[in-house]
C-alpha positions in Angstrom: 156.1 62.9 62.4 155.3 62.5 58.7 152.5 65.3 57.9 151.0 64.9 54.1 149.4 68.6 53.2 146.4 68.2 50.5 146.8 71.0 48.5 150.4 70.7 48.5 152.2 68.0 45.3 155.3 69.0 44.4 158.8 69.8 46.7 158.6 73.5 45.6 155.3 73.8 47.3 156.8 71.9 50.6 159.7 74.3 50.9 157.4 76.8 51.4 155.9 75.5 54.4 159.5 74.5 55.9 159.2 76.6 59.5 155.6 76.8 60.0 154.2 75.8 62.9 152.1 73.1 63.7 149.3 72.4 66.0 147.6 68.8 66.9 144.6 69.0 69.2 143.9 66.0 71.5 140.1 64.9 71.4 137.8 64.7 74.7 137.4 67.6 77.0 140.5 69.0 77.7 141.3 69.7 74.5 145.1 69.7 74.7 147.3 71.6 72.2 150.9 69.7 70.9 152.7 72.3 68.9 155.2 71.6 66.6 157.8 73.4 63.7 157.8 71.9 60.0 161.5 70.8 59.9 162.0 69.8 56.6 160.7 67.8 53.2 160.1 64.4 53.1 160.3 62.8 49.5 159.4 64.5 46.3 155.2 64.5 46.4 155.0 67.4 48.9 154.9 65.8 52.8 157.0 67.3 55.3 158.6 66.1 58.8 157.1 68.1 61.7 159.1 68.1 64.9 156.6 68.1 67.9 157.5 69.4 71.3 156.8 66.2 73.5 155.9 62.9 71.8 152.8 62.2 69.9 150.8 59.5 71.1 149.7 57.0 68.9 146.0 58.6 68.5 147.2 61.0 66.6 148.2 58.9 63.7 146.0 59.6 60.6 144.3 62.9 62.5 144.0 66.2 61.3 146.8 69.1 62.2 146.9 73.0 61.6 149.3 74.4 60.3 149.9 78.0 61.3 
């Protein structure tokens, strides 16, 4: 999954998010966490690749994520 951080513009700023965790939570009312680990950069204006434990389902496209 391709995660693009707001505050972050540059690859210098990305590398230092390389290894953080990441946390998706489902909507409704059971609230179920996906957690993930920033695996590397993606391109040169700052997203990263998350790897997620299980597979993301497609309503999480566009949502917002945590990153720990």
């Amino acid at each position: 999954m391709i995660i693009v951080v707001d505050t972050v513009d540059t690859k210098d700023k990305a590398k230092a998010l390389v290894g953080k965790t990441v946390i998706w939570t489902s909507p409704g009312k059971n609230k179920k966490q996906l957690k993930g680990k920033i695996a590397a950069i993606h391109g040169g204006k700052g997203a990263v690749r998350a790897i997620f434990e299980t597979g993301m389902p497609g309503q999480s496209l566009g949502e917002v994520v945590k990153i720990e």
